[in-house]
C-alpha positions as CSV (number, residue, x, y, z in Angstrom):
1,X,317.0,204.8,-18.2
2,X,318.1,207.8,-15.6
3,X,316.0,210.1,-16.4
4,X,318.7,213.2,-17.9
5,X,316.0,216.0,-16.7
6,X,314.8,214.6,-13.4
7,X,316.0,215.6,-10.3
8,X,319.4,213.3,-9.5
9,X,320.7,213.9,-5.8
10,X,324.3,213.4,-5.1
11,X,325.5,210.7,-3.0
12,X,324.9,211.0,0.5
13,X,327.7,212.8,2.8
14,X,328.3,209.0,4.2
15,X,329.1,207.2,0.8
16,X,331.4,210.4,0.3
17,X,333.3,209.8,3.5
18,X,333.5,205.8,2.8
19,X,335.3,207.1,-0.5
20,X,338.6,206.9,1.9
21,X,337.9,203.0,1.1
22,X,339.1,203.4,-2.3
23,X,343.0,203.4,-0.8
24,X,342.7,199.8,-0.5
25,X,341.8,199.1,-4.2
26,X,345.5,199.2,-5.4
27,X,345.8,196.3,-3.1
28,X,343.2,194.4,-4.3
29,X,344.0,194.9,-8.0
30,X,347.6,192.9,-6.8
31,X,345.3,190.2,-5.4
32,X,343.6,190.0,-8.4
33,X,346.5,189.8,-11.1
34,X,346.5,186.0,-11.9
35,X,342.7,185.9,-13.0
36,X,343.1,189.2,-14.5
37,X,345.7,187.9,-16.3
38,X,343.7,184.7,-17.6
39,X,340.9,187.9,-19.2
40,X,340.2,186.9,-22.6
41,X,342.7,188.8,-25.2
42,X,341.4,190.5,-29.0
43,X,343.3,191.4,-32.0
44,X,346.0,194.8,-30.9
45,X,344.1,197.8,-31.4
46,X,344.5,201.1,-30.4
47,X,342.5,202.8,-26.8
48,X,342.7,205.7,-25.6
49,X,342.0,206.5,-22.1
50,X,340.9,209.9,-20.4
51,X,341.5,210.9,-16.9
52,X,339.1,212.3,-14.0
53,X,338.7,215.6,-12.8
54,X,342.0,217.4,-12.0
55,X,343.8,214.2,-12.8
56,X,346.6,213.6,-15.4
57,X,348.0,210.3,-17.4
58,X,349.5,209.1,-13.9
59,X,346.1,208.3,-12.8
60,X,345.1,205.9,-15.5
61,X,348.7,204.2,-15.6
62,X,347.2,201.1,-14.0
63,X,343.9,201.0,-16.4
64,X,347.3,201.5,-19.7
65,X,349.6,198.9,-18.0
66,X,346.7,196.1,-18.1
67,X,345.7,196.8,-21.6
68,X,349.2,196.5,-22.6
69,X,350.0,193.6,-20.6
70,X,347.2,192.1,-23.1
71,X,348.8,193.3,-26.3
72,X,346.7,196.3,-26.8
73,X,348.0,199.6,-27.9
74,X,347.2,202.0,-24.9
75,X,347.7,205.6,-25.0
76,X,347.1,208.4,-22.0
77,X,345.7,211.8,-23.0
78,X,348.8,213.8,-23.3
79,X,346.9,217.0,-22.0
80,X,348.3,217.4,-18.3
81,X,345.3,217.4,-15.9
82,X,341.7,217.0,-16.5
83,X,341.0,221.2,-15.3
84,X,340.0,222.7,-18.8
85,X,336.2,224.4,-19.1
86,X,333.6,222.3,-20.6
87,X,334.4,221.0,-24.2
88,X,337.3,222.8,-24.1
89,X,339.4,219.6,-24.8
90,X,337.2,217.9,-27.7
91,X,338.5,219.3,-30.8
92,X,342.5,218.1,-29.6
93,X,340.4,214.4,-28.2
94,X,339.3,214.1,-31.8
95,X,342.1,214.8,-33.5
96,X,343.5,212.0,-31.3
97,X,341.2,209.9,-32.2
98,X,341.5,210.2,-35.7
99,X,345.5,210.7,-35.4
100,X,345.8,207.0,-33.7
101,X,343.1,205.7,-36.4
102,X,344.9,206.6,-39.0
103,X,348.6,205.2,-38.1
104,X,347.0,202.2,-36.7
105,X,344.5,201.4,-39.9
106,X,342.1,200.5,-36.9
107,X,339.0,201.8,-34.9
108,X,340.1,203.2,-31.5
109,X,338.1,202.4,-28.3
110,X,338.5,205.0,-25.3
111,X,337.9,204.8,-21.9
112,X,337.2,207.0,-19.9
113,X,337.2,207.9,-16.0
114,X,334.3,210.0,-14.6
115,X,334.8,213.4,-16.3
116,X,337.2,212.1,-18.6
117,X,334.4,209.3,-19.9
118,X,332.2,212.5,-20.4
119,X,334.9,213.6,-22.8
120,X,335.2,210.5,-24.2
121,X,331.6,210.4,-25.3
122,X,331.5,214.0,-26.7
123,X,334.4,213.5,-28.4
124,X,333.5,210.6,-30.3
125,X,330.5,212.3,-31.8
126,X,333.2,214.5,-33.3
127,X,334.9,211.0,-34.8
128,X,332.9,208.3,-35.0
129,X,334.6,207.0,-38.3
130,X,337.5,206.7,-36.6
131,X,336.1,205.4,-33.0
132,X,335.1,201.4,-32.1
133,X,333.7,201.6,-29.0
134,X,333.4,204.2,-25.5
135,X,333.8,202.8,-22.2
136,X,332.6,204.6,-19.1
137,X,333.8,204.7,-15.5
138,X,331.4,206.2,-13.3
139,X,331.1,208.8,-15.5
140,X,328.0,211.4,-14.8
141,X,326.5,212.3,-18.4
142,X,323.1,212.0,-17.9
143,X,323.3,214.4,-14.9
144,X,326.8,216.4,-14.4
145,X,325.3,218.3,-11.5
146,X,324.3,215.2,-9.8
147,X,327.8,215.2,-8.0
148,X,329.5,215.7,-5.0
149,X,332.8,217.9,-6.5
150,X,330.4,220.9,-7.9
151,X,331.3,222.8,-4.8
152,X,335.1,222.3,-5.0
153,X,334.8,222.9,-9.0
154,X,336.0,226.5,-9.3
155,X,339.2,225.3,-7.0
156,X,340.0,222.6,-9.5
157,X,339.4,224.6,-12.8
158,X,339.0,228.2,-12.0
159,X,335.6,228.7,-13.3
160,X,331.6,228.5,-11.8
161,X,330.5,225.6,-12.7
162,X,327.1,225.8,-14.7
163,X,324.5,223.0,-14.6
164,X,324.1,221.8,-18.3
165,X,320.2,223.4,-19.6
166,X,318.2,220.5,-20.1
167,X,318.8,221.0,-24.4
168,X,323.0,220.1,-23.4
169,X,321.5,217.4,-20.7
170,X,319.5,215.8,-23.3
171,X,322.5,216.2,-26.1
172,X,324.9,214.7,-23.2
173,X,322.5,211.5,-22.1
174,X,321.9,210.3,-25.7
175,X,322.9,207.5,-27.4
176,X,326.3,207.4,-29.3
177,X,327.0,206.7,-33.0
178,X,329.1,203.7,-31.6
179,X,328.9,201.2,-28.8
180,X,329.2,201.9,-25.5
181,X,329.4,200.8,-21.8
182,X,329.0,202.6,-18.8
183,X,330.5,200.7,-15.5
184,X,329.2,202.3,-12.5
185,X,329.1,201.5,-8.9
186,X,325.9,202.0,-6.2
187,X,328.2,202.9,-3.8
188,X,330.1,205.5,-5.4
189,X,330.5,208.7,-2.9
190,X,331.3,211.2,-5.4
191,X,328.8,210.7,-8.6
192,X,325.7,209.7,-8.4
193,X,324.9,206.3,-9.8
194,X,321.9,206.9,-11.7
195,X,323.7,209.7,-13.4
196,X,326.2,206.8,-15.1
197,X,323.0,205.4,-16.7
198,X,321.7,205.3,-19.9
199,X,319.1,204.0,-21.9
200,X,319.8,199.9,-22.9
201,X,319.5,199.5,-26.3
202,X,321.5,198.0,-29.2
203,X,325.1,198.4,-28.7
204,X,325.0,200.0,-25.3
205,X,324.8,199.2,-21.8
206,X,325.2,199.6,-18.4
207,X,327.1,197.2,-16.1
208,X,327.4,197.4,-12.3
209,X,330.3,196.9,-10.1
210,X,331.1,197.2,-6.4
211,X,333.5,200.0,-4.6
212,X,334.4,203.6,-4.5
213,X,334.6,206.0,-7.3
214,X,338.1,206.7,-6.8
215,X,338.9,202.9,-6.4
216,X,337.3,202.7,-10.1
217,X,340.7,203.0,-12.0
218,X,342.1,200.0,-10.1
219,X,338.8,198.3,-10.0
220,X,339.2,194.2,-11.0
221,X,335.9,194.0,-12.0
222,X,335.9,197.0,-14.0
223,X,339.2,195.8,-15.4
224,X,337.4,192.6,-16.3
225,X,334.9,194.2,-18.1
226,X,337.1,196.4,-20.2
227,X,339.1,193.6,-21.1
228,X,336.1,191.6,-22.4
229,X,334.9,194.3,-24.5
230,X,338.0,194.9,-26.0
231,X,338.1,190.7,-26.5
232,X,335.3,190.9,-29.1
233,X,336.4,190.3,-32.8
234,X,337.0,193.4,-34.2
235,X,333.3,195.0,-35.9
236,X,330.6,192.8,-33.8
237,X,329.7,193.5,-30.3
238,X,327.5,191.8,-27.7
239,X,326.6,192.7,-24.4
240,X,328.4,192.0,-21.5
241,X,327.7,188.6,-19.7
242,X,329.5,187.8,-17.0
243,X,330.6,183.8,-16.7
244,X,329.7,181.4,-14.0
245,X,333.5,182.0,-12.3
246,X,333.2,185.8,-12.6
247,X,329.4,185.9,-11.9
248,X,330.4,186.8,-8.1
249,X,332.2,190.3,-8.8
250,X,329.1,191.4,-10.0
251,X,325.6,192.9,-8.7
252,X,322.2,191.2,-10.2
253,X,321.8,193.1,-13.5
254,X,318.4,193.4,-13.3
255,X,318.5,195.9,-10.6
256,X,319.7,198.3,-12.8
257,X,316.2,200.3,-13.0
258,X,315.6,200.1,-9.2
């Protein structure tokens, strides 16, 4: 496990500058439609999925148009952009959560991207009746500082930020009440990787990927991976294997420590 107190660096000012790469993942995400399309499909259920820092809906429209090209039922956020002080969204996220719980009859997974997969997890601890899974996108909870957008934060939401006291890093890096994944990238210029990492245990997990942190929302290996959680029958859950054919998208798991 990252280590929630220790000291996590941000990426290095080169990874940051390679983020431009993350352009070209739209692209690639075309390339990569007919064997996305082939992903394995699970029984329509509701997801809900949160957006990054000082994004809206439009950013996760790709992540909502896949789902729903699989038959899910997948909803944005509805709260404009992602610009609001800390856990200033959770009470209206949980509501949500229970709101699409109870007209659906059915657990609701969310995904969420970087800040918005923060949300995501401290939200859920609010509903966890009403939540089946949380799925991650190089989301930093086990180290928020450990970033490289803490100097342009007051731009984006008009406050300081504040680094979390170890008691709220602690609170932030454990273990949910439901299962959860955390996709993260080695390479990502704006979040540090090790800050996407949490302990493995039963019913959670982290699962590398390769690109940027901005390309992660249009990421056809992180698309994969969603799609095969949401696959499982609905009350089990196993931990992501990637098959022989898809084995090549992603890095040797058992680096994950190193």
């Amino acid at each position: 496990m990252a280590d929630p107190i220790g000291d996590i660096a941000p990426p290095s000012a080169l990874l940051l500058a390679l983020e431009a790469r993350g352009v070209f993942g739209i692209a690639r995400l075309f390339a990569a439609a007919p064997y996305l399309a082939a992903a394995r499909r699970g029984a329509p259920q509701p997801v809900l999925v949160l957006p990054g820092l000082g994004a809206g809906d439009r950013s996760t429209l790709a992540i909502r148009r896949y789902l729903g090209f699989l038959g899910y039922r997948a909803h944005g956020w509805n709260r404009g952009r992602n610009i609001r002080p800390a856990g200033a969204d959770l009470p209206a996220v949980a509501a949500q959560i229970r709101s699409l719980h109870a007209a659906t009859g059915l657990p609701v997974t969310l995904v969420g991207w970087s800040r918005g997969g923060v949300i995501a997890r401290e939200a859920t601890r609010l509903a966890p009746e009403a939540a089946r899974m949380v799925i991650t996108l190089g989301s930093p909870f086990a180290a928020p500082a450990a970033t490289n957008v803490t100097t342009s934060w007051r731009l984006i939401t008009g406050e300081k930020f504040m680094s979390p006291t170890e008691e709220e890093l602690r609170r932030l890096a454990a273990p949910l009440p439901v299962p959860s994944t955390s996709i993260y990238s080695r390479t990502d210029g704006v979040v540090a990787w090790r800050a996407c990492l949490e302990s493995e245990g039963p019913q959670r997990e982290n699962v590398e990927v390769r690109g940027s942190h901005i390309g992660l929302g249009f990421n056809p290996a992180a698309f994969w991976v969603i799609a095969d959680r949401l696959a499982q029958p609905l009350g089990t859950w196993e931990p992501f294997r990637p098959s022989r054919l898809t084995a090549d998208l992603f890095p040797h798991r058992g680096r994950d420590r190193t």
